[in-house]
Structures are given as structure tokens and as C-alpha cells.
KEVO-668833 format. One line per field, with one value per residue (C-alpha): residue in one letter; x, y, z. Coordinates in pm, whole numbers, plus 32768, in hexadecimal, padded with zeros to 4 digits. Example, Ala and Ser with C-alpha at 12.3 -4.5 7.8 and 13.67 -1.06 7.14 Angstrom:
<sites>
resn <- [A; S] $
px <- [84CE; 8557] $
py <- [7E3E; 7F96] $
pz <- [830C; 82CA] $
</sites>
This chain:
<sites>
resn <- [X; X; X; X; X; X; X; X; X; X; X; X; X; X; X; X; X; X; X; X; X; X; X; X; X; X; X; X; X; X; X; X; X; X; X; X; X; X; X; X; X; X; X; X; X; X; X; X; X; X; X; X; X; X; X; X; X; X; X; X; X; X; X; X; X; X; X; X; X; X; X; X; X; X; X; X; X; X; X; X; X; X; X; X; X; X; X; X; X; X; X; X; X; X; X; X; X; X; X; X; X; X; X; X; X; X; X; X; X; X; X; X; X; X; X; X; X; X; X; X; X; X; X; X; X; X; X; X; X; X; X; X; X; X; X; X; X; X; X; X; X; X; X; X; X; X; X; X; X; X; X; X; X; X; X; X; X; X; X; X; X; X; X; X; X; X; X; X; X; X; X; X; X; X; X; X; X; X; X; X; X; X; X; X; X; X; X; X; X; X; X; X; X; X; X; X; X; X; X; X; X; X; X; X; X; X; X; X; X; X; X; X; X; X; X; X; X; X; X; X; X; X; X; X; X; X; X; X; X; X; X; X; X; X; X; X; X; X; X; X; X; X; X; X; X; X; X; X; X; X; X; X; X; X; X; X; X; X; X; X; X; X; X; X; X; X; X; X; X; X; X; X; X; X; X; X; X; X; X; X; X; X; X; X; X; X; X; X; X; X; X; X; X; X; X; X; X; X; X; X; X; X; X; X; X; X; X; X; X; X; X; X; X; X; X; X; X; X; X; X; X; X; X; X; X; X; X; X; X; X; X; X; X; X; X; X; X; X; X; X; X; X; X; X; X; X; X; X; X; X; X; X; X; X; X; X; X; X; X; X; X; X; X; X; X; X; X; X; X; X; X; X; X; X; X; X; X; X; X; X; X; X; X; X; X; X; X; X; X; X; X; X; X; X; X; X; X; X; X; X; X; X; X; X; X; X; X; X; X; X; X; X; X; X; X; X; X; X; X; X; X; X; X] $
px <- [6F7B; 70FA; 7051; 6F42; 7083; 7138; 7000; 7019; 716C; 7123; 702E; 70DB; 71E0; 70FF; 703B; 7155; 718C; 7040; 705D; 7194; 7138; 7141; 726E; 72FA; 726B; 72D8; 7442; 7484; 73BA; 72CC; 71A2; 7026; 7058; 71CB; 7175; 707D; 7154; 7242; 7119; 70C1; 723B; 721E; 7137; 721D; 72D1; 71A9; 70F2; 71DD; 7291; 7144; 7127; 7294; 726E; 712E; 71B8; 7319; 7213; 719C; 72D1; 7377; 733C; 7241; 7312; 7465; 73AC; 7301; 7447; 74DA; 7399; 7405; 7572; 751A; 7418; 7543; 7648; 756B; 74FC; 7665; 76FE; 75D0; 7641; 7777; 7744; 7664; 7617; 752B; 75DF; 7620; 74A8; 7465; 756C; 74E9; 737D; 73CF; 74A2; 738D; 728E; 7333; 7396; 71EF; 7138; 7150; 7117; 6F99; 6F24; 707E; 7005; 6EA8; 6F41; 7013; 6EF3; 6E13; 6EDC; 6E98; 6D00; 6BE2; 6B2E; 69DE; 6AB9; 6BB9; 6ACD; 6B0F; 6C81; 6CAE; 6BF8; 6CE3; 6E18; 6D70; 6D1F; 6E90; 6E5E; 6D69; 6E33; 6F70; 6EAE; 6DFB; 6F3F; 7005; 6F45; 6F95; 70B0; 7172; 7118; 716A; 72D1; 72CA; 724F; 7365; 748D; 7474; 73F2; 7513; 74D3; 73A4; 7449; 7553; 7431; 7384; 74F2; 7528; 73DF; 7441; 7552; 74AB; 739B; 7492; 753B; 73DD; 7394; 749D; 744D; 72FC; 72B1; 724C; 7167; 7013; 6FBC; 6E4B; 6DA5; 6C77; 6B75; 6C4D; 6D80; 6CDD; 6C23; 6D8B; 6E2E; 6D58; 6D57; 6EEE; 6F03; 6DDC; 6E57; 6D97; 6E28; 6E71; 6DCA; 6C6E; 6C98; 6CEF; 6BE2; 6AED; 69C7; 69CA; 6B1E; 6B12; 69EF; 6A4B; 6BD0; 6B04; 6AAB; 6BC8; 6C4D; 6B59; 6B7A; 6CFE; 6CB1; 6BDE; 6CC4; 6E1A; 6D65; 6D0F; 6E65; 6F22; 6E47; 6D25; 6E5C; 6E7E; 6D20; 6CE8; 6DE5; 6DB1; 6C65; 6BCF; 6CBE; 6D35; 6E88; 6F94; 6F58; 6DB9; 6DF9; 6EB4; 6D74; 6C7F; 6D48; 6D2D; 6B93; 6B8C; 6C14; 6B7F; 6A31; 6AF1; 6AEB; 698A; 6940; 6A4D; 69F5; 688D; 689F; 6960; 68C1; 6770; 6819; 689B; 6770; 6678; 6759; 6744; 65D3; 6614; 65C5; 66B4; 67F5; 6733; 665B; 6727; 6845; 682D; 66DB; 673F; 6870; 678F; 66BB; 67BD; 6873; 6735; 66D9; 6853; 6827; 66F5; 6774; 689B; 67C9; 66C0; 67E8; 6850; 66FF; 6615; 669D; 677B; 67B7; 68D3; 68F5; 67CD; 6887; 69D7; 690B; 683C; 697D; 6A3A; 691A; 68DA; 6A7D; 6A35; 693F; 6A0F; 6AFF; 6A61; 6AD9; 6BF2; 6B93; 6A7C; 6B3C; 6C64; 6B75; 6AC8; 6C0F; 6C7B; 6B2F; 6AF3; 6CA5; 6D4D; 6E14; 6F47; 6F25; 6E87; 6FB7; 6FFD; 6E78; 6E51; 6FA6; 6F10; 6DC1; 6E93; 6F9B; 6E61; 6DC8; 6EB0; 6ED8; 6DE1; 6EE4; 6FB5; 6EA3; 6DE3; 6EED; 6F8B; 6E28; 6DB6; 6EDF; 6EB3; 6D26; 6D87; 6E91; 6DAF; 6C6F; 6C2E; 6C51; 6CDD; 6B8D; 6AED; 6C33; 6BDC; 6A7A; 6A83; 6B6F; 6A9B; 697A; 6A40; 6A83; 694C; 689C; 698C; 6958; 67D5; 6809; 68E6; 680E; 66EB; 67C7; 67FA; 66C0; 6635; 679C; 685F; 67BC; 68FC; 6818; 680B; 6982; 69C4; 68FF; 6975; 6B1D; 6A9C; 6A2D; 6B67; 6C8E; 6D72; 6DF1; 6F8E; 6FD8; 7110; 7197; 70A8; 6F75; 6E4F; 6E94; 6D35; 6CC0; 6B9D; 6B60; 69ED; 695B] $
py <- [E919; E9BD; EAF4; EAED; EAAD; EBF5; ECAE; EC2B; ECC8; EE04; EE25; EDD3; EED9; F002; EF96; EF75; F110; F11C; EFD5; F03D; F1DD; F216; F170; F227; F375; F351; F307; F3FC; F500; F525; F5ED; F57E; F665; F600; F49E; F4E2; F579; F440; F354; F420; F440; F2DC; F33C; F455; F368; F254; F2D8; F327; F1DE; F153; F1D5; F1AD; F055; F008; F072; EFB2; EE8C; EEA0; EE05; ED7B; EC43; EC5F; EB68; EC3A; ED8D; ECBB; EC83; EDA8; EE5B; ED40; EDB4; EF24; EEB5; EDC0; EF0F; F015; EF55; EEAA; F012; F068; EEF9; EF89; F116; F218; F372; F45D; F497; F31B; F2FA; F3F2; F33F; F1B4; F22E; F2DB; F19D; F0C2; F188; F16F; EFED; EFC0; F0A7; EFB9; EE9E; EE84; EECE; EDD4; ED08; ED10; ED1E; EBEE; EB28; EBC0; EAE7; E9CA; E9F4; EA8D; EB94; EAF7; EA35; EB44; EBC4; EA9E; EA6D; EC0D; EBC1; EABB; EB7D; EC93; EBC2; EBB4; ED4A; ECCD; EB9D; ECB4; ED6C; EC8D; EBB8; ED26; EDA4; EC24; EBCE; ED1F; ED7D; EC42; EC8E; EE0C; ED94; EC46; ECF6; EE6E; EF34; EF1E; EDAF; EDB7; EE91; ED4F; EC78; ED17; ED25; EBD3; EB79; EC4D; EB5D; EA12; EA72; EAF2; E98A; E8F3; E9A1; E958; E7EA; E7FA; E949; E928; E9E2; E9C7; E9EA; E9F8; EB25; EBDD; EA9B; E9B7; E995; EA4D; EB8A; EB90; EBB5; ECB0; ED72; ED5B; EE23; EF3F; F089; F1B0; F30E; F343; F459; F3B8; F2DA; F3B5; F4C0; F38E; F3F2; F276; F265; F3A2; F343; F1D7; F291; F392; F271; F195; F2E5; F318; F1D1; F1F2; F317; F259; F12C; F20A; F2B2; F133; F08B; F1BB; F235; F14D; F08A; F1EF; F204; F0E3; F132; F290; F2E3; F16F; F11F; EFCD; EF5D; EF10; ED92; EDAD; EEE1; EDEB; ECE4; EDF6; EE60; ED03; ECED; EE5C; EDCB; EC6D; ED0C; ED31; EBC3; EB7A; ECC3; ECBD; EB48; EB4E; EC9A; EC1E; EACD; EB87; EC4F; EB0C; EA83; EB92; EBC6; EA1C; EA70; EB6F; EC94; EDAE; EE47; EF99; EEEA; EDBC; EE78; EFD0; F00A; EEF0; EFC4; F0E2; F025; EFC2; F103; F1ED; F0E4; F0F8; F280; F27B; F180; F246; F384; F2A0; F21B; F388; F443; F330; F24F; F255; F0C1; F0B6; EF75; EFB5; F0E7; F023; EF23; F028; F0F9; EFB0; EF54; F06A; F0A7; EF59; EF33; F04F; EF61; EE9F; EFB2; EF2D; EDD2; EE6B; EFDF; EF33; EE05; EF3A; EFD5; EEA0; EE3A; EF81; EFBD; EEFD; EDE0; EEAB; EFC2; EF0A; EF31; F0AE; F0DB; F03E; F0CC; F1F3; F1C6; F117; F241; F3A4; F2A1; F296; F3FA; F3EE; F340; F47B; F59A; F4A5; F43F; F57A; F651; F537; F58A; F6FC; F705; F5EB; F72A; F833; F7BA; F7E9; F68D; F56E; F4B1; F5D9; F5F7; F48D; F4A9; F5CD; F50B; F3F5; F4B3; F56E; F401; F39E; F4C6; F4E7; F31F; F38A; F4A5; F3CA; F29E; F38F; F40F; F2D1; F261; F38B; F35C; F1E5; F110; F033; EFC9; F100; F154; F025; F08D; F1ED; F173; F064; F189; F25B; F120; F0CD; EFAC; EF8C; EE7D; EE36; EF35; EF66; EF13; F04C; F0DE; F190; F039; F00A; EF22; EE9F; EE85] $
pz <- [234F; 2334; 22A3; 23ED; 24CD; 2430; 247F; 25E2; 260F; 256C; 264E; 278A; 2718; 26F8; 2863; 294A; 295E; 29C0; 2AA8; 2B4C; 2B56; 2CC7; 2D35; 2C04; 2C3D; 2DAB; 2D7F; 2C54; 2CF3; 2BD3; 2BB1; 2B19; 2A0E; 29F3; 29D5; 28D2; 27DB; 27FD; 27D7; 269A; 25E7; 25E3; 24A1; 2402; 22E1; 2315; 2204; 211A; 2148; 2100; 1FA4; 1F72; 1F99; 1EEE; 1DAB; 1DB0; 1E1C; 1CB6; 1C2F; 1D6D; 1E1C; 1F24; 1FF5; 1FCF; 203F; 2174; 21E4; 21BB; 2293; 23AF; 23AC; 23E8; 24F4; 25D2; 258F; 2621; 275F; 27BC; 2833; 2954; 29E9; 2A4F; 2A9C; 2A61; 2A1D; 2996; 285C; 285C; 2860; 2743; 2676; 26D3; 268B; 255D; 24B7; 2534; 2448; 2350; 2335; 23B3; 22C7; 21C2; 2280; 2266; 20DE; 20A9; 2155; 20AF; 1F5A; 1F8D; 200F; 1ED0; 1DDC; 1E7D; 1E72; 1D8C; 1DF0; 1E62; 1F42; 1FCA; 20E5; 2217; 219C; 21C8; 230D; 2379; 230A; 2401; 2529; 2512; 258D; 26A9; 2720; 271D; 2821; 28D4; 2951; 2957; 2A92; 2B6A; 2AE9; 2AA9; 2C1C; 2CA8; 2BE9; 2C91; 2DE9; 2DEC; 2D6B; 2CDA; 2B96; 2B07; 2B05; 2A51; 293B; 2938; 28EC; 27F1; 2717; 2769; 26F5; 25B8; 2561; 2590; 248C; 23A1; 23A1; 239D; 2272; 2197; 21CA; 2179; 20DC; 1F64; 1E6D; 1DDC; 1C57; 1C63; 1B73; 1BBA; 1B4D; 1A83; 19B0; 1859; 192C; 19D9; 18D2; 183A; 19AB; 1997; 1888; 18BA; 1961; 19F9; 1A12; 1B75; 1B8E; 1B32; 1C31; 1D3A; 1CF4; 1CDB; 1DED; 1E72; 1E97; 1F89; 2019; 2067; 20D6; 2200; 228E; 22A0; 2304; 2432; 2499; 24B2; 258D; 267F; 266A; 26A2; 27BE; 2872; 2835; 28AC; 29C5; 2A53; 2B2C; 2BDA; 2BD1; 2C82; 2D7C; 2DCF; 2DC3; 2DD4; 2EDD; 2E94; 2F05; 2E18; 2DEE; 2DF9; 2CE6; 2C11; 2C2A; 2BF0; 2AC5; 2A4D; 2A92; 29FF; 2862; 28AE; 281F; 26BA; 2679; 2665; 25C2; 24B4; 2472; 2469; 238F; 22DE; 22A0; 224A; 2158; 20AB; 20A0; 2015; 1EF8; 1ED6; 1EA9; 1DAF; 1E79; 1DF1; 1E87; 1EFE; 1FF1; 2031; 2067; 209A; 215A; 2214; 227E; 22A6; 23A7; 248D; 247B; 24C6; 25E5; 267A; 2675; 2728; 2842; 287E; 28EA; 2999; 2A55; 2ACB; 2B02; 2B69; 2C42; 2DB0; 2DE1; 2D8D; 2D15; 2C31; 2BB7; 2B79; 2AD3; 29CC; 2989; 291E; 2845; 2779; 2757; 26DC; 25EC; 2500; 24E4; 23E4; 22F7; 2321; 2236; 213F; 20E0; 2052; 1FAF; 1F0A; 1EA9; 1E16; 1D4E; 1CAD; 1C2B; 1B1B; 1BCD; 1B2E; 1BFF; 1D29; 1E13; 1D98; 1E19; 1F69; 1FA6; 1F9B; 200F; 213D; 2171; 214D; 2233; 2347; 2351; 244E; 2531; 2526; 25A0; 26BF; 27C4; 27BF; 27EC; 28FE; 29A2; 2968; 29D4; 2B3A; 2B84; 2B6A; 2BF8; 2D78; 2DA3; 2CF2; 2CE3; 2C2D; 2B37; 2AE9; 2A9E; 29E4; 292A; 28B2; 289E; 2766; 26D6; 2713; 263B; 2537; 24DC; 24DA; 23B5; 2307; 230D; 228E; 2180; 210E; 2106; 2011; 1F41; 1F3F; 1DEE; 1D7C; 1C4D; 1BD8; 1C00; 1B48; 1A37; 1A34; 1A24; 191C; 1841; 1889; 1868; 175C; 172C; 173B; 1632; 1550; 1431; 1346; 1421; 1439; 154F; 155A; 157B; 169E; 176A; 1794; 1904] $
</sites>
């Protein structure tokens, strides 16, 4: 539940640019193209903090580098409560990256040693209800802040909020020691190693990445831009955009969940990780891709079409639990951090290229409702190739088998070190 709360506030932190965007934009006389290249620096160090992290995660604490992530997050929001500026803006977005692209697969791998792994799919999908609960209560209660007092005060809020979970946490934080199945295959999984390089060239491990990577596209694109959306082209005032922003990520929950659940349970009835897993990830990221055009070209309700866009940005999201259960079943536990670091950080990559083209195709279109929908449109297309990709490519079983034939197990001097590990 503390690792679903820090999800809540990571998530709060990267939706209020989008939630308070026009006030913003209006007092620092920024552009849609401007805006869209802050919304995206915000992902310049995120990735390579990400990886950074991962890898000290293999020998550090999980607790110590949780709080460490919180500390960055409260530091980076605390100087737009008092002033701002565009360079200020760069520089808070920047920091914030950094401290919050390790947040998730830490978050993941701290929760991962406290679980198997035919039971890690509903705690992942707790842990990232956290990330729905984070924007649901961001659009009400961040706006409520804006409307009441000022933006500045809702940057105040989030740091605050930064600082209570940090004390939180080091009164209740602790770590898990659960292996991959039980005490001897944990063991045995501590001290097997793959060469990096197998298990980045490994075809499910790219496949399985495109897809968190799409997703992270379409997701960027919603948290940073639907609030505008909703305003500008749906027309909403700010206090109904803030509600509608709220009904737009309510859909996660019972998606997430349910997929989530189904995914726990086929693989309970011994259907294998390719279809419980990965097709099932497939599914719902083909079906998102084809809502998400539906909701542009075939209907003009616009209710309806708020309602199919936030679906299929929705259904994606599921990627968000199953890609790094998938990372995490097919690497040694060893290098388990190192890999959904990684995974985590290509991932997010995504976050940097789709704010700032939204904001360069809403500038250049004759009008801003065309920018938008030629916006999704491109999200929309792009999750439907990478769901197809994945369903010709992603078979964790056979990864597994492939890195058992190519690991060596790390033992004490005078162990073989050409020594293989069975599957």
C-alpha cells in the first residue's frame, strides 16, 4: 500500500503541467509547441536515471533508493510554489525526471521480493492503481487547489505531499526476500548470470519493450494533453475539465484489475506466459488502437468520442503490469532490477518524442481540434503495429529456455563456471 501511495504521487507530479497548462501558458506567454518541449524535457535524464538506478538497486536497499526518488520529487516542485519562469520550468521538469524515472520498475522490484511470480500480477496491479488513483484525484483536487488559491499552490502540495511519504516510509518501509519459487531455486537464480547482451538482443524482450514503449506514448500524450483537450476543443470549463479528467483515467481501474486478474488466473490454470501474458497484452493493446481512431473518424457526440478515446488510451495501459511481469519471469532474479530498469527507461523514451510532436502537430494544423486528432490518430496506429508485432514475436517460455542454455552460474572459487543451469 506505501509502494501504491508513491505511485499516487508520482503521478500527480507528472499531471499537474498538463492540469494547470492554460493558466500557465497564459501568464508566461507560452506557445503549444513551446509547452510541448517543456512537457517533454521532463523525460531528458528520466531514462537514464532509470537504468542508473536499477543497477545500484541490485546491491542497495530498495527502501533507501525509494527515498531518495521522494527527495528529488519534494526539491523539484517546492521552487514553482514561489516564482516561475520558463527556464525555471525546464529546470523543475528536468529534476523531476530524474528523481521519477526510477520510480515505477523500483517500485515493482521492491514489491517482487515480497511475492512469487504466479502471484506478482494483482500486487503489480495494485502498486499501479497507485498511477490511476494519482490521476484520478489530480484533475479535482489539483484544480480545486488552482481555482481556491493559485498554481503555484498546487506545486506546494505536491512537495508537501513529497515529504509526508518520505516520513511514512521510513516507518514502515522494509524489504522482501522471496526468490523466484522458493528458497533452493532462489538460490540457484542468485547466482546464474546472462551476458547482457543476450538479454538485450533477446526478440521478446524487444518485442514485449515496443509496447510498453507505445503505450508510454499514448499515456504521455493523455496526462500531458487531454486536460487541454478537454478545455479547448471540448470546451469544458476549468472545474468540469478537472471532473472529466477524473471520468477520462477512471476507466484504468477496472481494466488494469480485471486484466490483470485474468492474467493471474490463466497462468493458475497452467496456461503459459505467451498467452496468459503476452497475447493478453496484445489484445488490449490492438483493441485500444482501434478505439482511438474510431473515436476520431467515426463518431461527432462528443461525449461518445470523449468516452472511446479514454478507453482505448486505456486499455494499453495494462502493459504497464504484464511487460515488466515478463521482464521479470524470463531474467535471473540477479539481474532483475538491471532489466526492468531498462526495459522501464527505452520504454519511456516515448515520453520524450509525443508531447513535444502533439504540441508541434496542435501548432501547425488549421485548427486546434484537427492538431489534436491527428495526434491520437498517430498513437492510435502506431499501439495497433506494436500489439501485432507482439503477437507474431513475445514467447517468455522460449526466452527462458534460450538464457537457460546461454547462463553460467557465479559460484565460489573453484566452482565451474561453464556450469548451466537447467530450465
Amino acid at each position: 500500500m506505501m509502494l501504491a501511495l508513491f505511485m499516487v504521487i508520482n503521478f500527480m507530479d507528472k499531471a499537474i503541467l498538463g492540469i494547470v497548462a492554460k493558466p500557465l501558458m497564459a501568464e508566461l506567454h507560452i506557445s503549444p509547441s513551446e509547452f510541448g518541449m517543456i512537457a517533454s524535457s521532463f523525460f531528458l535524464l528520466f531514462s537514464i536515471s532509470a537504468i542508473g538506478f536499477g543497477f545500484v538497486a541490485n546491491r542497495v536497499s530498495s527502501k533507501v533508493l525509494l527515498l531518495v526518488c521522494a527527495g528529488i520529487w519534494g526539491i523539484s516542485q517546492f521552487p514553482l510554489a514561489f516564482t516561475a519562469s520558463v527556464p525555471l520550468l525546464y529546470f523543475s521538469r528536468i529534476l523531476l525526471g530524474a528523481g521519477e524515472g526510477p520510480a515505477y520498475p523500483l517500485a515493482l522490484h521492491a514489491c517482487y521480493k515480497w511475492f512469487r511470480n504466479d502471484r506478482r500480477n494483482l500486487p503489480s496491479a495494485i502498486i499501479f492503481q497507485g498511477v490511476t488513483v494519482g490521476l484520478l484525484i489530480s484533475g479535482p483536487l489539483l484544480t480545486y487547489v488552482l481555482v481556491r488559491w493559485s498554481w503555484h499552490a498546487a506545486f506546494m502540495t505536491l512537495g508537501i505531499a513529497s515529504l509526508v511519504w518520505m516520513v511514512l516510509w521510513m516507518l514502515l518501509g522494509a524489504e522482501g526476500h522471496v526468490g523466484s519459487e522458493d528458497k533452493v531455486v532462489g538460490a540457484q537464480q542468485a547466482s546464474v548470470h546472462v551476458s547482457y547482451g543476450t538479454l538485450l538482443t533477446d526478440r521478446t524482450f524487444l518485442a514485449n519493450m515496443l509496447l510498453y514503449w507505445t503505450t508510454y506514448w499514448i499515456f504521455s500524450v493523455m496526462f500531458t494533453w487531454v486536460p487541454s483537450y478537454l478545455g479547448t476543443v471540448m470546451h469544458y470549463d476549468a472545474t468540469a475539465t478537472g471532473w472529466m479528467f477524473m471520468l477520462f483515467t477512471a476507466f484504468n481501474i477496472p481494466i488494469v484489475l480485471g486484466g490483470s486478474w485474468l492474467s493471474e488466473r490463466m497462468l493458475k490454470r497452467g496456461v503459459a506466459s505467451v498467452r496468459a501474458r503476452a497475447w493478453l497484452t496484445c489484445a488490449f493493446a490492438l483493441a485500444g488502437g482501434v478505439l482511438i481512431c474510431v473515436s476520431v473518424y467515426g463518431v461527432q457526440q462528443p461525449l461518445l468520442k470523449v468516452i472511446l478515446l479514454a478507453v482505448g488510451c486505456n486499455l494499453p495501459q495494462i502493459t504497464f503490469v504484464l511487460s515488466s511481469t515478463i521482464v521479470a519471469e524470463i531474467v535471473p532474479d540477479s539481474q532483475r532490477s538491471g532489466m526492468m530498469s531498462i526495459n522501464s527507461a527505452l520504454a519511456t523514451t516515448g515520453g520524450l518524442v509525443a508531447p513535444a510532436l502533439m504540441g508541434k502537430l496542435i501548432q501547425g494544423a488549421s485548427t486546434p481540434g484537427i492538431g489534436y486528432d491527428n495526434g491520437f490518430v498517430l498513437a492510435g496506429v502506431l499501439s495497433v503495429i506494436a500489439s501485432v508485432i507482439g503477437f507474431c514475436v513475445i514467447n517468455p517460455e522460449a526466452s527462458k529456455r534460450r538464457f537457460a542454455a546461454r547462463s553460467v552460474r557465479r559460484g565460489p572459487v573453484g566452482a565451474d563456471p561453464r556450469a548451466v543451469l537447467a530450465d
